[in-house]
ROSE-4610 file (N, C-alpha, C; in Angstrom, 1 decimal, always signed):
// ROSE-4610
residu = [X/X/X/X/X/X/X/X/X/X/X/X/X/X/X/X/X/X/X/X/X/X/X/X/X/X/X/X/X/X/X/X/X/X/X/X/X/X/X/X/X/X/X/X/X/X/X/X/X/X/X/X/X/X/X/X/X/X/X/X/X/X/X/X/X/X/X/X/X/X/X/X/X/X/X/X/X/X/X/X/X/X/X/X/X/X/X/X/X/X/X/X/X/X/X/X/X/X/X/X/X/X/X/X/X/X/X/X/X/X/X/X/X/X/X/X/X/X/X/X/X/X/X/X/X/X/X/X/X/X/X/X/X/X/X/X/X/X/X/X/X/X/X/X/X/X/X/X/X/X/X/X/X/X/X/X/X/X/X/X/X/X/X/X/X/X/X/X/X/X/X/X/X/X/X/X/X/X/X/X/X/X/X/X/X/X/X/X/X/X/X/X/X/X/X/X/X/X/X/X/X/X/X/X/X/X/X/X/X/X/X/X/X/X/X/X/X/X/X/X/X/X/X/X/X/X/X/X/X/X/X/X/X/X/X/X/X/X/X/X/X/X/X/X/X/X/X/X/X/X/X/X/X/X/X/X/X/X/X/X/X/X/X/X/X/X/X/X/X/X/X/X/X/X/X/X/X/X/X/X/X/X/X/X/X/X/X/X/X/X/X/X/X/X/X/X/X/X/X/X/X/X/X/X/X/X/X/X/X/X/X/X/X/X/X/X/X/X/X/X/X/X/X/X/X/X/X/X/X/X/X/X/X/X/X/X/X/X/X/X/X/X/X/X/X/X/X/X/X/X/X/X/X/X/X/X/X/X/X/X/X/X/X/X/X/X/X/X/X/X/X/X/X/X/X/X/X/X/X/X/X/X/X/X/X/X/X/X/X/X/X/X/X/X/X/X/X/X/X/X/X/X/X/X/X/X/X/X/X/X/X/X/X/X/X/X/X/X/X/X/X/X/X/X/X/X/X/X/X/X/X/X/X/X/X/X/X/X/X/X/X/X/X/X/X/X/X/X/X/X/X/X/X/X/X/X/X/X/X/X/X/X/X/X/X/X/X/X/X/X/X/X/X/X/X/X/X/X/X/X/X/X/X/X/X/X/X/X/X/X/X/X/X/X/X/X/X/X/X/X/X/X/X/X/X/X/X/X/X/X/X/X/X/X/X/X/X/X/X/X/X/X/X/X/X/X/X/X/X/X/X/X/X/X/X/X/X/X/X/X/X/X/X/X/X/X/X/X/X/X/X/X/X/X/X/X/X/X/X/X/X/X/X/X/X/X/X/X/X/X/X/X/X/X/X/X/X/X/X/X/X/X/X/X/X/X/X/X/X/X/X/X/X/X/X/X/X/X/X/X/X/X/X/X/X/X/X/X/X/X/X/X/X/X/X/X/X/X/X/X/X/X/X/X/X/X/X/X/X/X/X/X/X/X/X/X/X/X/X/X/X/X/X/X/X/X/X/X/X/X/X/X/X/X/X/X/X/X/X/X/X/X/X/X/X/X/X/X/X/X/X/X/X/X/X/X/X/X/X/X/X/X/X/X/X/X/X]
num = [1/1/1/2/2/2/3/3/3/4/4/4/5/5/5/6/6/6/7/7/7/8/8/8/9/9/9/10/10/10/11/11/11/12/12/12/13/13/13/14/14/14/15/15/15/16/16/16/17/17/17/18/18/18/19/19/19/20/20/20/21/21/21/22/22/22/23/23/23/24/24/24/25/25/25/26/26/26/27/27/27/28/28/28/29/29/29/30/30/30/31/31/31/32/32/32/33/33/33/34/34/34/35/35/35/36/36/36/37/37/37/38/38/38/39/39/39/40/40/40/41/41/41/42/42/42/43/43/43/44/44/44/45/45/45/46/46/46/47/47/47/48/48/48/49/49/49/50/50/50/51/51/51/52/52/52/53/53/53/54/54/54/55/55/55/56/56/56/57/57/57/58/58/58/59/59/59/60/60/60/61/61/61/62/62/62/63/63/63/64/64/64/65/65/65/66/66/66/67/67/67/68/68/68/69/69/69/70/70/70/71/71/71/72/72/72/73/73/73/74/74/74/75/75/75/76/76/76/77/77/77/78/78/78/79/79/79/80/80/80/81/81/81/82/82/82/83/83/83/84/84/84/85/85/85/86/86/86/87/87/87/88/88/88/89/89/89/90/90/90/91/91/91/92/92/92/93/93/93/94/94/94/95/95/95/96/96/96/97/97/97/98/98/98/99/99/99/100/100/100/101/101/101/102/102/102/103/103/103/104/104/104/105/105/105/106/106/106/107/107/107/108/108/108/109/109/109/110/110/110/111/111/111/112/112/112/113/113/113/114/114/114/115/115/115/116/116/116/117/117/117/118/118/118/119/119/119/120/120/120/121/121/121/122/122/122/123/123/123/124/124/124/125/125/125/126/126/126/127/127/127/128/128/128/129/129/129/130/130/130/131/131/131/132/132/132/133/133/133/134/134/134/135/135/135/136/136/136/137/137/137/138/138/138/139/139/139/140/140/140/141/141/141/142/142/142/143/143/143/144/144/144/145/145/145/146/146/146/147/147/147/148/148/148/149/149/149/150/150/150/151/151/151/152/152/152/153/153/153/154/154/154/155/155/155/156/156/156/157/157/157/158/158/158/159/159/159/160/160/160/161/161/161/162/162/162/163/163/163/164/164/164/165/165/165/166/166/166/167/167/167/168/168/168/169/169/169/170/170/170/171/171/171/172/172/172/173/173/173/174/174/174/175/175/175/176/176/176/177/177/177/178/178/178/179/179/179/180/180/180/181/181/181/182/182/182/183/183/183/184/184/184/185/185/185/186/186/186/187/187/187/188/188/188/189/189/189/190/190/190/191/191/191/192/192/192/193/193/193/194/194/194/195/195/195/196/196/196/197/197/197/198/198/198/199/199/199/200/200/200/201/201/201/202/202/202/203/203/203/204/204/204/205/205/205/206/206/206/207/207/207/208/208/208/209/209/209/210/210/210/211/211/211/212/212/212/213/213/213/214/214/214/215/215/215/216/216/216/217/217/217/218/218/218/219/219/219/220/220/220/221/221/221/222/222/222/223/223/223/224/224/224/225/225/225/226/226/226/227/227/227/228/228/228/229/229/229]
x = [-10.0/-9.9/-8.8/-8.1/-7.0/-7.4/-8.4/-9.1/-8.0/-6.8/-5.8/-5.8/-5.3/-5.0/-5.9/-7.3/-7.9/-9.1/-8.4/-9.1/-9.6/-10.3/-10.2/-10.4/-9.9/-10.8/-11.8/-13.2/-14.3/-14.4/-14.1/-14.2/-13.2/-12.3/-11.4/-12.2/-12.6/-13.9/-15.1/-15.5/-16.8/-16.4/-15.0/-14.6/-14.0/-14.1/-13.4/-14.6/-16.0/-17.0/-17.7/-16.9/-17.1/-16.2/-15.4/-14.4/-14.6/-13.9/-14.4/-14.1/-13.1/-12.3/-12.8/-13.6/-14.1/-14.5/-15.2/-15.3/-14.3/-13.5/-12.4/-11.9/-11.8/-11.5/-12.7/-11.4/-12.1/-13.3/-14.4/-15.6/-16.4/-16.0/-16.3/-18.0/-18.4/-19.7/-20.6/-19.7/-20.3/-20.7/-19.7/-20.0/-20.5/-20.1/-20.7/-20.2/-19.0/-18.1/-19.2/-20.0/-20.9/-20.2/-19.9/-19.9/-21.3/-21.3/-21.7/-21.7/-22.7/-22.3/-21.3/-20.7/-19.6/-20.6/-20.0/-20.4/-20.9/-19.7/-19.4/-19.0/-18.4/-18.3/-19.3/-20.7/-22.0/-21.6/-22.1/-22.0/-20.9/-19.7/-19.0/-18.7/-19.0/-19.4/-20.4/-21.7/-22.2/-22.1/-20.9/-21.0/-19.7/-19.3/-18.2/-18.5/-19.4/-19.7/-20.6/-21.4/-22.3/-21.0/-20.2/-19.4/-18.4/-18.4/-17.1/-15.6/-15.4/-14.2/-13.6/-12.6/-12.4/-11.6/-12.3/-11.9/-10.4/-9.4/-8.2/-8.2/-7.1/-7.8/-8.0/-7.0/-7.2/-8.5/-9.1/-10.5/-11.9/-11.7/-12.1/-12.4/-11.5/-11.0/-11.6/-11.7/-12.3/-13.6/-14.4/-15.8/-16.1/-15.4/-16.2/-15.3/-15.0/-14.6/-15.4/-14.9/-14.7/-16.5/-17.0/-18.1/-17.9/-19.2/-19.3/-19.3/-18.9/-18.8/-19.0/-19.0/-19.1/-17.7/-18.0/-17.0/-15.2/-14.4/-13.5/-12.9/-11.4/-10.9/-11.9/-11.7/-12.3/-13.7/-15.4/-16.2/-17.1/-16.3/-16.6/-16.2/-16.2/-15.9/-17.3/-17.7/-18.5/-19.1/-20.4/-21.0/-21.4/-21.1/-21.4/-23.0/-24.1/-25.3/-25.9/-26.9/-27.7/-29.4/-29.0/-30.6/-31.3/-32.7/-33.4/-33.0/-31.9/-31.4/-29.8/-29.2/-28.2/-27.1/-26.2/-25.1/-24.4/-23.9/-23.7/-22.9/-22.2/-21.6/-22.9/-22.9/-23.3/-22.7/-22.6/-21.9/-21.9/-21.3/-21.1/-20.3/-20.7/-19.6/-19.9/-20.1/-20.3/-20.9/-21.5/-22.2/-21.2/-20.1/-19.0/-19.1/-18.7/-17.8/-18.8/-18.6/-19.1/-18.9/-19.6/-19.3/-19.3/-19.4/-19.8/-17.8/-17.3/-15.4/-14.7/-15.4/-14.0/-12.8/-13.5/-12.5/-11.5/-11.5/-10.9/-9.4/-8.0/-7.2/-7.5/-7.0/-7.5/-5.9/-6.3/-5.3/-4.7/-3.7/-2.6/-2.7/-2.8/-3.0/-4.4/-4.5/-6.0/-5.6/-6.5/-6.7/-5.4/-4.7/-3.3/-3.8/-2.7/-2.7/-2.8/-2.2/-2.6/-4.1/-4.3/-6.4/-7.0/-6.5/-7.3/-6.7/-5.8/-5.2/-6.0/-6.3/-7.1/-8.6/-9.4/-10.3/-10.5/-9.5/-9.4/-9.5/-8.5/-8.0/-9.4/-10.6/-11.5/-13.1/-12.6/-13.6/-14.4/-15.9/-16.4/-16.4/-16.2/-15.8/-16.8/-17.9/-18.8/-18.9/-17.9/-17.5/-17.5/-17.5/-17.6/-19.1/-20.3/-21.0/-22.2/-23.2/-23.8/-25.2/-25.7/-26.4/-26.0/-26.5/-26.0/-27.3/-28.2/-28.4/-27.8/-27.4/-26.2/-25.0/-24.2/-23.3/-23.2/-24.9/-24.8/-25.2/-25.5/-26.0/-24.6/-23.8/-22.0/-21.7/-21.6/-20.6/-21.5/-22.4/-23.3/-22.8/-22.6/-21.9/-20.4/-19.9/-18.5/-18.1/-19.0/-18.5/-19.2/-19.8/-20.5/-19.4/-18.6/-16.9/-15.9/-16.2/-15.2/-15.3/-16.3/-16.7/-16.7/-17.5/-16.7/-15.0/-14.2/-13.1/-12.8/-12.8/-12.5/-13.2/-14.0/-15.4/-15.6/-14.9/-15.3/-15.1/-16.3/-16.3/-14.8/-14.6/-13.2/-12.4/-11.9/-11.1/-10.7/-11.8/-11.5/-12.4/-11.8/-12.0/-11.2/-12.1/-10.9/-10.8/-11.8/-11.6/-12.8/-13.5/-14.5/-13.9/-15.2/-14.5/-14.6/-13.9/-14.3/-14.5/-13.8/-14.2/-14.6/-15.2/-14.9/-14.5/-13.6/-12.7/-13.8/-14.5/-15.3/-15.3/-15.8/-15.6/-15.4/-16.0/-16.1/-14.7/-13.7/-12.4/-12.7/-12.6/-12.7/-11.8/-11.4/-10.4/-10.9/-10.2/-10.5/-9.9/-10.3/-9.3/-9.3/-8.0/-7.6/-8.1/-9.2/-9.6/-8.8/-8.3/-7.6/-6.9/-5.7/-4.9/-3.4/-2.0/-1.2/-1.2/-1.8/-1.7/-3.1/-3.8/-4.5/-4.2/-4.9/-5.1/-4.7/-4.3/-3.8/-5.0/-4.4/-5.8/-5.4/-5.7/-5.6/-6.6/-5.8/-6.4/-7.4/-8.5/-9.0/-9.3/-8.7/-8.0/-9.3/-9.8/-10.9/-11.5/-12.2/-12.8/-12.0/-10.8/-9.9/-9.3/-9.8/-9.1/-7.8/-7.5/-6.4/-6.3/-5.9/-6.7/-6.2/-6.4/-5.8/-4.5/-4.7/-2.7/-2.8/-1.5/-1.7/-1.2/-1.8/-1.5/-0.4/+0.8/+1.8/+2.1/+3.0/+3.9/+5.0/+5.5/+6.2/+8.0/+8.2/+8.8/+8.2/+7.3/+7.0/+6.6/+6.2/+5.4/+3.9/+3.4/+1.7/+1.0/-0.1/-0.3/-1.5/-1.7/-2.4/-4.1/-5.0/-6.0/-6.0/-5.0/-5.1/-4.3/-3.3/-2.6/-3.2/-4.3/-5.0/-5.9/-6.4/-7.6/-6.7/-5.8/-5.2/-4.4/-3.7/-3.2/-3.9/-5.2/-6.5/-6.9/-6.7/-7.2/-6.5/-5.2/-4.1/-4.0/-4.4/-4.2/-5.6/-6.7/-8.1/-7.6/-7.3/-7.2/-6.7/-4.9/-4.1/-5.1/-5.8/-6.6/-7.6/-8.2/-9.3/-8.9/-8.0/-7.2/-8.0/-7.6/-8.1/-9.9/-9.3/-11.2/-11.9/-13.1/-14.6/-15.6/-16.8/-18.0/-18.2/-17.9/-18.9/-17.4/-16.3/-15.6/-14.1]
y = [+31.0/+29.8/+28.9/+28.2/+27.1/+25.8/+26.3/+24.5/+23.4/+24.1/+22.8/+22.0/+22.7/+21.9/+20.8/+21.0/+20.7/+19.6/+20.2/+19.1/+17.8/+17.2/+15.6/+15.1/+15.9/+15.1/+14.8/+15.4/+15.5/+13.8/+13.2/+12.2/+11.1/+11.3/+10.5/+10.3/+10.9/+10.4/+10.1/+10.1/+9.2/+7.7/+8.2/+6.7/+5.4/+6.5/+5.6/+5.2/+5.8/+5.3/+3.7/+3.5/+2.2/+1.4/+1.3/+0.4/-0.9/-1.6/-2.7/-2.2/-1.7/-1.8/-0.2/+0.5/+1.5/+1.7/+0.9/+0.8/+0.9/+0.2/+0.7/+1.8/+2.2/+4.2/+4.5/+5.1/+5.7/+6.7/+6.6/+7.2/+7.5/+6.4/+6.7/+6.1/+5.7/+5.5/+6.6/+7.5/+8.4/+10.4/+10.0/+10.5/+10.0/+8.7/+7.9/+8.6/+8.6/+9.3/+10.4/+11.1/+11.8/+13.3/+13.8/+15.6/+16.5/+17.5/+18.3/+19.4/+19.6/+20.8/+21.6/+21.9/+23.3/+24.8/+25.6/+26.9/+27.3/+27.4/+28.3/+29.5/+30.6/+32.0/+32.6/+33.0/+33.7/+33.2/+31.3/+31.2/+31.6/+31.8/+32.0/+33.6/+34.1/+35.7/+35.9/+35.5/+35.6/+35.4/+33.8/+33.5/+34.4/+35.0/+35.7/+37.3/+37.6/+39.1/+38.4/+37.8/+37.5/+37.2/+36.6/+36.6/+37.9/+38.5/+39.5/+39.1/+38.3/+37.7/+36.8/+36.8/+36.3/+35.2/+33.9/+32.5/+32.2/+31.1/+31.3/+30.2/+30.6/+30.7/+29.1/+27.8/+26.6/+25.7/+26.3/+26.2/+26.7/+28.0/+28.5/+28.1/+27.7/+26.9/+25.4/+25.2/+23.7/+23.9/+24.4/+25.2/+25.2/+26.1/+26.6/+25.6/+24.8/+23.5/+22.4/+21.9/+20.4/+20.5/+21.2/+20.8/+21.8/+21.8/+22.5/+21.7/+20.7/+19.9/+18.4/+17.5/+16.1/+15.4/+13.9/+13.7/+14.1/+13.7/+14.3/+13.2/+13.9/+13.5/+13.1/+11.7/+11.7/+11.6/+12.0/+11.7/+12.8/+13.2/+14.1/+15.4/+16.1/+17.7/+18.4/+19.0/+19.7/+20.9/+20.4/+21.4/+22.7/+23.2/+24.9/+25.2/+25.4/+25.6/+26.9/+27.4/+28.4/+28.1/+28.6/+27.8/+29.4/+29.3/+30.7/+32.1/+31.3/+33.1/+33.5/+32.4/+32.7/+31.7/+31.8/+30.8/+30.4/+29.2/+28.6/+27.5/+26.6/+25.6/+24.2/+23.2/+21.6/+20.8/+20.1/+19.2/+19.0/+18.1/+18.1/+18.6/+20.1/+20.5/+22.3/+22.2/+23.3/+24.4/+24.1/+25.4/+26.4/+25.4/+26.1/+27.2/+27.6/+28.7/+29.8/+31.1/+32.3/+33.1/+33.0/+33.6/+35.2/+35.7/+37.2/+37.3/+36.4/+36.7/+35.8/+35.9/+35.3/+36.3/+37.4/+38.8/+38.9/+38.7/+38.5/+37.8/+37.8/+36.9/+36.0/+34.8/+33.6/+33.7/+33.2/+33.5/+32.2/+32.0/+30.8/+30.4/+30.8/+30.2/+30.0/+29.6/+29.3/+29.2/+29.3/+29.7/+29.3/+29.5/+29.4/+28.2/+27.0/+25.9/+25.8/+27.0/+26.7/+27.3/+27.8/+28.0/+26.7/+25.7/+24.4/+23.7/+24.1/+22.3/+23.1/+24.5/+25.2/+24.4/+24.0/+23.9/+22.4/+21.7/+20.0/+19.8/+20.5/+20.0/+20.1/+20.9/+21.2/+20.6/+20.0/+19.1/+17.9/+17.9/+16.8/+15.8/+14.9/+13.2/+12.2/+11.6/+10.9/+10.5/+10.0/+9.3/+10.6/+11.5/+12.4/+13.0/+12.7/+12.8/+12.0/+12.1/+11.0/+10.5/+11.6/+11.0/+11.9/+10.9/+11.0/+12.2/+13.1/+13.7/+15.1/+15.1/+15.8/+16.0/+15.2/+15.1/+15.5/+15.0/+15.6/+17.2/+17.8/+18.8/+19.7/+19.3/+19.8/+19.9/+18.2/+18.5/+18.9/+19.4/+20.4/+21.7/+22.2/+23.4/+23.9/+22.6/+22.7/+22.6/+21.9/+21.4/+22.7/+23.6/+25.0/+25.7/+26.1/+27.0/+26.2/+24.6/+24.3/+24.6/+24.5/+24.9/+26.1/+27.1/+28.6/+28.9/+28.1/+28.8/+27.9/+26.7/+25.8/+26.4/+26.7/+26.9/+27.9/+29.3/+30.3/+30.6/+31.5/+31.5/+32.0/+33.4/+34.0/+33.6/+32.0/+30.7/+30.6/+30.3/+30.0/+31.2/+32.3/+33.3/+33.4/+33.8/+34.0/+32.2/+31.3/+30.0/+29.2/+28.2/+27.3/+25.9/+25.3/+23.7/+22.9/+22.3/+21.8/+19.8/+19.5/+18.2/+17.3/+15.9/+15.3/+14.1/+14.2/+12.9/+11.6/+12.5/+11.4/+11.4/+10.8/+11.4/+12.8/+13.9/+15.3/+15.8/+15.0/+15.7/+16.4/+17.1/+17.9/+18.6/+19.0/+20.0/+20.8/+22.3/+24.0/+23.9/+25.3/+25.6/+27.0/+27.5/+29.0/+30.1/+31.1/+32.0/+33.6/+33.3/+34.9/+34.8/+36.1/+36.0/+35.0/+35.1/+34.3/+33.5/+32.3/+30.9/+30.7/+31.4/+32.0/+30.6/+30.0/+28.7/+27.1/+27.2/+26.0/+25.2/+24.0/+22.9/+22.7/+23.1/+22.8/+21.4/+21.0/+19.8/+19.8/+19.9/+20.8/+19.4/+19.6/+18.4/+18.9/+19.9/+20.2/+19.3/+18.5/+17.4/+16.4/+16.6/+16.0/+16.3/+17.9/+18.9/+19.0/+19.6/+19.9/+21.0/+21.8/+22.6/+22.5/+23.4/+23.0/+23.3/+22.4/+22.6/+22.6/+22.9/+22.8/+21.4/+20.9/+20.1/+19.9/+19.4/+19.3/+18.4/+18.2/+17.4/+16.5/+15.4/+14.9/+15.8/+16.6/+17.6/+19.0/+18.9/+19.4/+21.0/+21.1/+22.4/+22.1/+23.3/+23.5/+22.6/+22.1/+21.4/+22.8/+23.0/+23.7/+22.8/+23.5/+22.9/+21.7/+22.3/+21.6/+20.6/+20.2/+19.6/+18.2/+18.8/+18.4/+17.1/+17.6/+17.1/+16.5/+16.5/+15.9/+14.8/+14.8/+13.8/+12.3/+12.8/+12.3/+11.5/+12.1/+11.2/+10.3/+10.6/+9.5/+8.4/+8.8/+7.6/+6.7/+7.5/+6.8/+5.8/+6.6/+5.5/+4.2/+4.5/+3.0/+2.2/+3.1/+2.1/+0.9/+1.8/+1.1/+0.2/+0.6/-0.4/-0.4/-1.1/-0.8/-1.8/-2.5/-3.2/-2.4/-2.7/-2.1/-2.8/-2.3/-3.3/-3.9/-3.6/-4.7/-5.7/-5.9/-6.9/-6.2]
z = [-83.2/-82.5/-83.0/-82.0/-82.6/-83.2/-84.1/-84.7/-84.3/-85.4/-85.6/-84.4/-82.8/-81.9/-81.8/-82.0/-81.2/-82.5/-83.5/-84.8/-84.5/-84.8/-84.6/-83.5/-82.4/-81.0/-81.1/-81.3/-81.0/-81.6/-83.0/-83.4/-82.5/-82.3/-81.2/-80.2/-79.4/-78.2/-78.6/-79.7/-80.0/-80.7/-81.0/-81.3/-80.3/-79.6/-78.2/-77.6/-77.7/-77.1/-77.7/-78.8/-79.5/-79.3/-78.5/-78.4/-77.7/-77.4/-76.1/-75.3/-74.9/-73.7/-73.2/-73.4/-73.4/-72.1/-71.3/-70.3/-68.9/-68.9/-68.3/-68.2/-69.2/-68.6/-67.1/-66.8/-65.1/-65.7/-64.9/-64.9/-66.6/-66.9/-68.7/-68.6/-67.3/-67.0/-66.7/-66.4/-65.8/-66.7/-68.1/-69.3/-70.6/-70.7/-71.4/-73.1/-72.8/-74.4/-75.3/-74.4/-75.3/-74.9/-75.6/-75.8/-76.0/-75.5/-76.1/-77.0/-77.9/-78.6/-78.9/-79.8/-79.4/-79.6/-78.8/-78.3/-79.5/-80.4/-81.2/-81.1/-82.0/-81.8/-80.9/-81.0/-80.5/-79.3/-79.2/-77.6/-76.7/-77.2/-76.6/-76.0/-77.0/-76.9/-75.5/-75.9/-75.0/-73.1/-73.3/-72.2/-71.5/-72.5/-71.8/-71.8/-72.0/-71.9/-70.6/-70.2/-68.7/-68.3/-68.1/-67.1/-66.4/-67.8/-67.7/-67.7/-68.1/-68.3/-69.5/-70.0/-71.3/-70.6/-71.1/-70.7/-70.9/-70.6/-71.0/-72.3/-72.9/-74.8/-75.1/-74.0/-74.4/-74.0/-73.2/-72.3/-73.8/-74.0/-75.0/-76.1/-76.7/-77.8/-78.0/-76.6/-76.5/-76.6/-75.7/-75.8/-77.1/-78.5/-79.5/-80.8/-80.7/-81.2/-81.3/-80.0/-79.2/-78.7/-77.6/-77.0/-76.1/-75.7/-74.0/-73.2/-72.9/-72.0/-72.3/-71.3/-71.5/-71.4/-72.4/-71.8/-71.4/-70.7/-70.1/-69.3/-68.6/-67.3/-66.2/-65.7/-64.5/-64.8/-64.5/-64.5/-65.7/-66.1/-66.9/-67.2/-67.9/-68.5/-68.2/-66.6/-66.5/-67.6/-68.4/-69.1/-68.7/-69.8/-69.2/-70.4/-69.6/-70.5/-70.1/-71.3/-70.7/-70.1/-69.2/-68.6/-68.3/-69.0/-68.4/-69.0/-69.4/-70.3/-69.9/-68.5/-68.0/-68.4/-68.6/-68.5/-67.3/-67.1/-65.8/-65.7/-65.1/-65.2/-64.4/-65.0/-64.4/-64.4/-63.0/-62.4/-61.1/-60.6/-59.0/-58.4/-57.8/-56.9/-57.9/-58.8/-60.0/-59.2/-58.3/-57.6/-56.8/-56.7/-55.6/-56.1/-57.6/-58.2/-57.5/-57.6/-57.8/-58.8/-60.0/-61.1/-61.2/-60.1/-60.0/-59.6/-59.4/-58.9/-59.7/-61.3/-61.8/-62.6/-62.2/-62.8/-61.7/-60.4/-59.6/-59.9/-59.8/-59.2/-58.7/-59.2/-58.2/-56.8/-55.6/-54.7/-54.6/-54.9/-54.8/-53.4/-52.0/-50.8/-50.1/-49.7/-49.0/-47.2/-46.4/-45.3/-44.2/-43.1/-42.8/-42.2/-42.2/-41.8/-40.1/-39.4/-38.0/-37.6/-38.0/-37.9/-38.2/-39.1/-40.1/-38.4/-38.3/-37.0/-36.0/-35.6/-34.5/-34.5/-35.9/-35.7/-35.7/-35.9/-36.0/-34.3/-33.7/-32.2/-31.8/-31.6/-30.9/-32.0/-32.8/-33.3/-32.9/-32.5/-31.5/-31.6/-30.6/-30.7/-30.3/-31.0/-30.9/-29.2/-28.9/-27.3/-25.7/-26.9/-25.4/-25.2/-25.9/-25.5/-25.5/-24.1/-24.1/-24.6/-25.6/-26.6/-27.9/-29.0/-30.3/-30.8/-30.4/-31.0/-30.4/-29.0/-28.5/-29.7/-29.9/-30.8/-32.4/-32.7/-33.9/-34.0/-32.9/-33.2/-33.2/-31.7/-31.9/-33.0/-33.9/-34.7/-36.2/-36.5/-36.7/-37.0/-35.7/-35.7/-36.0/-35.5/-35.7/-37.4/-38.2/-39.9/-40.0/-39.7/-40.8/-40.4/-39.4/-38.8/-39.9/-39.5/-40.7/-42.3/-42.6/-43.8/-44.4/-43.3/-43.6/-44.0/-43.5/-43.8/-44.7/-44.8/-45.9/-47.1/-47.4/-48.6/-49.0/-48.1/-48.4/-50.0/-50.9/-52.3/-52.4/-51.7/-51.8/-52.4/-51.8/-51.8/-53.6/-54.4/-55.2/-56.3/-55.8/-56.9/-58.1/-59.0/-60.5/-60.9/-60.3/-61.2/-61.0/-61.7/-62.5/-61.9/-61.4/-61.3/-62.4/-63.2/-64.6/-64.3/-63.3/-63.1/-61.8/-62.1/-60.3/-60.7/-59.2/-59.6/-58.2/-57.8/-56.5/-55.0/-54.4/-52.7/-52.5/-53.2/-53.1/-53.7/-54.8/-55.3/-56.3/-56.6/-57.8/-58.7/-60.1/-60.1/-60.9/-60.6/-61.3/-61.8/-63.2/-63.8/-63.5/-63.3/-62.8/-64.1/-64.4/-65.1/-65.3/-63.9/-63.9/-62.9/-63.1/-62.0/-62.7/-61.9/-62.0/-63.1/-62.6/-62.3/-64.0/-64.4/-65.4/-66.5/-67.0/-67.8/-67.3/-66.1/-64.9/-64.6/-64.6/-63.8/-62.0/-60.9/-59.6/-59.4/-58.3/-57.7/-56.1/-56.3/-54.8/-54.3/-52.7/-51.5/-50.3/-50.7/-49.3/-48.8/-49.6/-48.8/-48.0/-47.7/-47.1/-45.9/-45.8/-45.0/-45.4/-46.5/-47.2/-48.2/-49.5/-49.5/-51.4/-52.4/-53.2/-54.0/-54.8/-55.3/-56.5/-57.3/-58.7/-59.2/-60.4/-60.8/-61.7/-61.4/-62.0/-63.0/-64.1/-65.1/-64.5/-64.8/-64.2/-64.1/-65.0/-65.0/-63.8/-62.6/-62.1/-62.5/-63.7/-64.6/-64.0/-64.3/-64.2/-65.7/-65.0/-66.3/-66.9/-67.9/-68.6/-69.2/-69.0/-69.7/-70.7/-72.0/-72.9/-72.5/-72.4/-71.8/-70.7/-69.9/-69.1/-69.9/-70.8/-71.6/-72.9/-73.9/-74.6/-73.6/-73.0/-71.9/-71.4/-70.7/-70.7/-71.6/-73.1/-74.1/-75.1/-74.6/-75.5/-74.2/-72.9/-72.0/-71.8/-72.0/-72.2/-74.0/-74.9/-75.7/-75.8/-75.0/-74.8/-73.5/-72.9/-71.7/-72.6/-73.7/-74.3/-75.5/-75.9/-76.8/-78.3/-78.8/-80.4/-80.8/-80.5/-80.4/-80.6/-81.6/-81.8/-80.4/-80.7/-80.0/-81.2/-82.7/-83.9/-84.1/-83.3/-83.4/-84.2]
């Protein structure tokens, strides 16, 4: 494991959870500067022999260091726990993955943009019908066609959602394939689809990257202040 990189965070975010200004960080309500456990060697072993896949090493590294999860970007660093004997990801949206396809390539495109405008044009419009349980039963049918192709597991094989940003935003980190230690930006709840998250030098941002970034800008947000003054 890369201790060095990753040395001293764990104390950096619990120190940030004492600050004043601590609150201001976006969704720091919603993890409340608490980590989890680190894996360790075993746990990590294990959750990577159930999965069949060897995690990408800055993701990893963070896991059997830092924590399995907690706080993070956005509303948190979705925990990865074993519940029942299984290992799993928790969070909102965490169910998406299908962990039986992260040996898979993840596929850099998602479904062709004129099928997505095929199924917009013919999507039902409250006003064309004359009662509303008419309509909802339409558009009913029409969000499970849209959802199939937007949602299909396929979509986001070979990668783990690791956070939410809110209104159903979320972002993955790519497991395998290409694109393999990358954070994407998933736009589906938008009708859009996802993208990779870029550097202002327009590079892929990488895990660590992702999560050190996060925490030198959560610090200048929170500023130096204690809560004991």
């Amino acid at each position: 494991m890369d201790e060095q990189r990753w040395g001293g965070v764990r104390e950096r975010v619990r120190a940030l959870g004492g600050r004043a200004g601590s609150g201001k960080v976006f969704g720091s309500l919603g993890h409340t500067w608490v980590l989890d456990e680190p894996l360790g060697d075993d746990g990590l072993a294990e959750l990577e022999a159930q999965l069949g896949v060897r995690l990408p090493d800055g993701y990893r590294d963070f896991l059997g260091c830092v924590g399995a999860g907690g706080a993070g970007p956005a509303y948190g660093l979705f925990p990865v726990r074993r519940v029942d004997g299984r290992w799993g990801w928790e969070g909102d949206g965490a169910d998406l993955a299908d962990l039986t396809l992260l040996a898979r390539p993840f596929p850099e495109h998602g479904p062709d943009r004129a099928e997505l405008d095929a199924l917009l044009a013919v999507r039902p419009e409250e006003e064309a019908f004359g009662e509303l349980e008419e309509f909802d039963e339409a558009f009913e049918a029409w969000e499970e066609r849209w959802e199939a192709v937007l949602f299909t597991p396929e979509r986001t094989a070979g990668a783990i959602p690791v956070s939410h940003l809110g209104c159903a935003l979320r972002e993955w980190l790519i497991v395998s394939g290409a694109h393999r230690g990358t954070i994407w930006s998933d736009y589906r709840a938008d009708g859009a689809d996802l993208v990779p998250l870029l550097d202002d030098d327009g590079q892929p941002v990488t895990f660590t990257r992702w999560y050190l970034d996060w925490l030198e800008k959560a610090e200048l947000t929170a500023g130096t202040a204690t809560t004991d003054g």
